[in-house]
Kinemage of the C-alpha trace (Angstrom):
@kinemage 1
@onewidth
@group {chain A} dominant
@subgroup {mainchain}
@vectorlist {calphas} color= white
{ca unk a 1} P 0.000 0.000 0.000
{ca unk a 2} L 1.460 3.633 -1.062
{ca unk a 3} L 1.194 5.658 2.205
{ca unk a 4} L 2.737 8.430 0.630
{ca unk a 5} L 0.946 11.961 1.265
{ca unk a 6} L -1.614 13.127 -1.609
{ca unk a 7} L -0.691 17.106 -2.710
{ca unk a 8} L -2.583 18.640 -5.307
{ca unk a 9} L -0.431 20.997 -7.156
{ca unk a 10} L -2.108 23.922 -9.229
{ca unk a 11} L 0.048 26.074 -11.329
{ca unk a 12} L 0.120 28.994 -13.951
{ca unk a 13} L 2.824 30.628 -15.855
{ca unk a 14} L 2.689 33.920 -17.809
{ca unk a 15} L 4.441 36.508 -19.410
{ca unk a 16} L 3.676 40.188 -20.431
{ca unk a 17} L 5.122 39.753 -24.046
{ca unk a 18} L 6.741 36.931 -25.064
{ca unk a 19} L 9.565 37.581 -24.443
{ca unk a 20} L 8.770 39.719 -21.751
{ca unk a 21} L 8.933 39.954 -18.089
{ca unk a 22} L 7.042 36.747 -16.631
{ca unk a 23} L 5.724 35.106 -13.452
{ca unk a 24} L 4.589 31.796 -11.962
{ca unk a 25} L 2.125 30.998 -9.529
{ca unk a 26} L 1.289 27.918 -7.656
{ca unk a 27} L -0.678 26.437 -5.059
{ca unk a 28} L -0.255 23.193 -3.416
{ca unk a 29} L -2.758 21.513 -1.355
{ca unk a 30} L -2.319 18.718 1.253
{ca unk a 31} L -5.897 17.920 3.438
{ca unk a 32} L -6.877 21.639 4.547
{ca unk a 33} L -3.541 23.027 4.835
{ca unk a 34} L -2.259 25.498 1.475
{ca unk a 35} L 0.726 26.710 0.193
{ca unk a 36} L 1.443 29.796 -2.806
{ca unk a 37} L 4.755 30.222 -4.744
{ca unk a 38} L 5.371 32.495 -7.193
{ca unk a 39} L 7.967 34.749 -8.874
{ca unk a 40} L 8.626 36.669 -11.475
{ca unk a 41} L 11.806 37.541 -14.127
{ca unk a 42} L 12.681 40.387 -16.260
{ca unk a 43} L 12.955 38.552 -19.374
{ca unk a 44} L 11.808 35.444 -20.288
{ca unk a 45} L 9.002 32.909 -21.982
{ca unk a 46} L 5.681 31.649 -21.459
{ca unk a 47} L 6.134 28.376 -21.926
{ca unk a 48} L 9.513 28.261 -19.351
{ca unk a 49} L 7.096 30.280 -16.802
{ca unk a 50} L 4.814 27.319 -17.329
{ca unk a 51} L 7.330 24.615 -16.604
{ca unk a 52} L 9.095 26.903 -13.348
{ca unk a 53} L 5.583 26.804 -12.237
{ca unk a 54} L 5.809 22.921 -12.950
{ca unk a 55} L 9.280 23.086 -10.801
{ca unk a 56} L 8.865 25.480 -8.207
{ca unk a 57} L 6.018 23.343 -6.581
{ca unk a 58} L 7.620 20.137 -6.874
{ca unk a 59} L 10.734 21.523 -5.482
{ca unk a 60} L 8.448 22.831 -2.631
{ca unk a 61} L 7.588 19.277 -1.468
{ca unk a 62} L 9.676 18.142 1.246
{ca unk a 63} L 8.694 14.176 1.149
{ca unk a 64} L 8.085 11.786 -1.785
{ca unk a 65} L 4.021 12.249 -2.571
{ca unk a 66} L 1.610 11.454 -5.120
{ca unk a 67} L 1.055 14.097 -6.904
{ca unk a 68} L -1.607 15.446 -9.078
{ca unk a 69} L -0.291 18.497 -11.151
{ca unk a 70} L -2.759 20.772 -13.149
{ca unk a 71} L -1.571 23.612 -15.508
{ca unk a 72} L -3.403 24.959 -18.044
{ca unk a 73} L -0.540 24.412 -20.617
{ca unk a 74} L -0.686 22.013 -23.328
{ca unk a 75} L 3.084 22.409 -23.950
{ca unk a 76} L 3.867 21.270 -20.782
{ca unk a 77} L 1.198 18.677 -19.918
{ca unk a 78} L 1.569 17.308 -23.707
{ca unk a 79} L 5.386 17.083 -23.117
{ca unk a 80} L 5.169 14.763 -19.968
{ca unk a 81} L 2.239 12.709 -20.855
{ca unk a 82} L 3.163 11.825 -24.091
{ca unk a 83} L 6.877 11.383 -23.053
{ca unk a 84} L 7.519 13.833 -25.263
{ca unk a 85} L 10.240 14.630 -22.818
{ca unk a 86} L 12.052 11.678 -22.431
{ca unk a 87} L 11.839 11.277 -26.070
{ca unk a 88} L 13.612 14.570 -26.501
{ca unk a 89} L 16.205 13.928 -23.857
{ca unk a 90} L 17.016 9.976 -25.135
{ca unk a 91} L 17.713 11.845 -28.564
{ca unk a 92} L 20.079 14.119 -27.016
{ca unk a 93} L 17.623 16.962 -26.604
{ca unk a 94} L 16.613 16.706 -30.268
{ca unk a 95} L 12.588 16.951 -31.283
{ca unk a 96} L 13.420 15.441 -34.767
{ca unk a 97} L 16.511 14.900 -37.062
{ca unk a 98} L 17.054 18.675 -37.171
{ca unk a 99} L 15.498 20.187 -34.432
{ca unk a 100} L 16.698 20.874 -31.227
{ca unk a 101} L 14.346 20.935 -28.321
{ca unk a 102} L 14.127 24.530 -26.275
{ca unk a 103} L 14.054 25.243 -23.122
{ca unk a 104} L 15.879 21.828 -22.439
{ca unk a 105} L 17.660 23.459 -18.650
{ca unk a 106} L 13.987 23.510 -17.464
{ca unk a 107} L 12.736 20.233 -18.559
{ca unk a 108} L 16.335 18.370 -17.272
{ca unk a 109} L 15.137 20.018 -13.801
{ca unk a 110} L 11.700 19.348 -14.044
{ca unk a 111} L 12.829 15.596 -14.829
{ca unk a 112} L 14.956 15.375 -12.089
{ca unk a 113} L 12.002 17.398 -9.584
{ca unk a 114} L 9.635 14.515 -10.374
{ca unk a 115} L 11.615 11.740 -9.604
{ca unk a 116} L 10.966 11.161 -5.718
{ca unk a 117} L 7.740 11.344 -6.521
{ca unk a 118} L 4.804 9.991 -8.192
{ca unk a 119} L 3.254 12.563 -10.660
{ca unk a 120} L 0.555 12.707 -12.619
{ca unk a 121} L -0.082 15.962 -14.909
{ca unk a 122} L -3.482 16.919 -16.207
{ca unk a 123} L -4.536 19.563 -18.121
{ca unk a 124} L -7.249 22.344 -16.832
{ca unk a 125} L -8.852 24.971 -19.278
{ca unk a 126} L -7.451 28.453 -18.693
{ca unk a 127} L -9.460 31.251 -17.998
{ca unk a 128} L -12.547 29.253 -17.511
{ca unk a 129} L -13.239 30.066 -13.913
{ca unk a 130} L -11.559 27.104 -12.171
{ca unk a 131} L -10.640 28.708 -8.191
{ca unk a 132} L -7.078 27.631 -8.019
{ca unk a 133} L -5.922 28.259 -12.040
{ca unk a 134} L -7.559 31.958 -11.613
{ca unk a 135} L -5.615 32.388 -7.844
{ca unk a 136} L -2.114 30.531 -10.284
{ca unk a 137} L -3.145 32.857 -13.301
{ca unk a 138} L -3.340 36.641 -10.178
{ca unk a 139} L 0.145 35.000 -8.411
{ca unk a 140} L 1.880 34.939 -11.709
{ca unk a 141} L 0.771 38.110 -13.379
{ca unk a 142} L 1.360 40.013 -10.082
{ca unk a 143} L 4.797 38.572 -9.951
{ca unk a 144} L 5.624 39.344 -13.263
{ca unk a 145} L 4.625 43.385 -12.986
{ca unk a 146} L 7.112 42.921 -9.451
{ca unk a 147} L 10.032 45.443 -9.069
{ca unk a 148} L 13.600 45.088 -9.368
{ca unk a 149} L 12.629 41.603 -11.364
{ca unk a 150} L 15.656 39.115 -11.360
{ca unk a 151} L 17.016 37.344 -14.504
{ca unk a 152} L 16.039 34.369 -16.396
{ca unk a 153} L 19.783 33.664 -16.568
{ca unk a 154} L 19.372 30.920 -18.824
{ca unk a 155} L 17.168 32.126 -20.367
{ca unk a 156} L 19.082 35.745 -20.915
{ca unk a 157} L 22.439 33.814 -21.849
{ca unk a 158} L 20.901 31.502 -24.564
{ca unk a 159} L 18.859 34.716 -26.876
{ca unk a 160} L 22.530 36.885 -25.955
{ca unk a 161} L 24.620 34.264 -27.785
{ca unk a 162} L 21.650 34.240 -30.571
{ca unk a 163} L 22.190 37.604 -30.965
């Protein structure tokens, strides 16, 4: 029998242009007690505000759980259910023959972040009025309008070289 803890993890990602600063926001769940993450960066992506979201709240947990993950992100839900991901990674971070698969730093750490545990992702429509993707969707917009916003270093050193 899996006595492991139960955690409902809800999270968001966002940007204000894309590029453009960006924020997470998460809440976690366990019985009646709650948790919210978020941050924000000056520049960055949707999509890698949708996996830090992803991240950040499996990073929070401080025991193995079973875990029930809900972003409204296709991209990232997609990616793990499908194994998308470990697709990408067994052919050395390549999508196809040609193409190389972005934002690879992020989904190496998410891999690694979901290990202890056992996660399942599922996808929730955005912007439809579900309580904890609206609260996800007000942590990460706030955080992404924050002052003095740090860098997506990453992020920042990858569209440098490209320039």
């Amino acid at each position: 029998m899996d006595d492991r803890k139960k955690v409902s993890i809800y999270t968001d990602g966002g940007c204000l242009g894309n590029p453009g600063p960006g924020g997470y926001g998460v809440v976690l769940r366990y019985g009646p007690h709650e948790k919210r993450l978020s941050a924000g960066f000056r520049r960055t992506t949707n999509n890698r505000m949708e996996i830090m979201a992803a991240i950040a709240g499996l990073e929070a947990l401080k025991d193995p759980c079973r875990v029930t993950l809900y972003s409204d992100s296709k991209y990232l839900v997609d990616a793990m259910t499908l194994g998308w991901v470990t697709r990408w990674k067994a052919n050395g971070w390549k999508r196809n023959k040609t193409d190389r698969a972005v934002n690879v730093d992020l989904w190496e750490r998410l891999l690694d972040a979901c290990r202890p545990h056992d996660v399942r992702f599922q996808w929730v429509k955005g912007h439809a009025g579900h309580p904890e993707n609206e609260a996800c969707d007000t942590l990460a917009n706030q955080a992404a309008t924050g002052p003095d916003l740090p860098p997506d270093q990453p992020y920042e050193r990858l569209t440098h070289t490209l320039l």
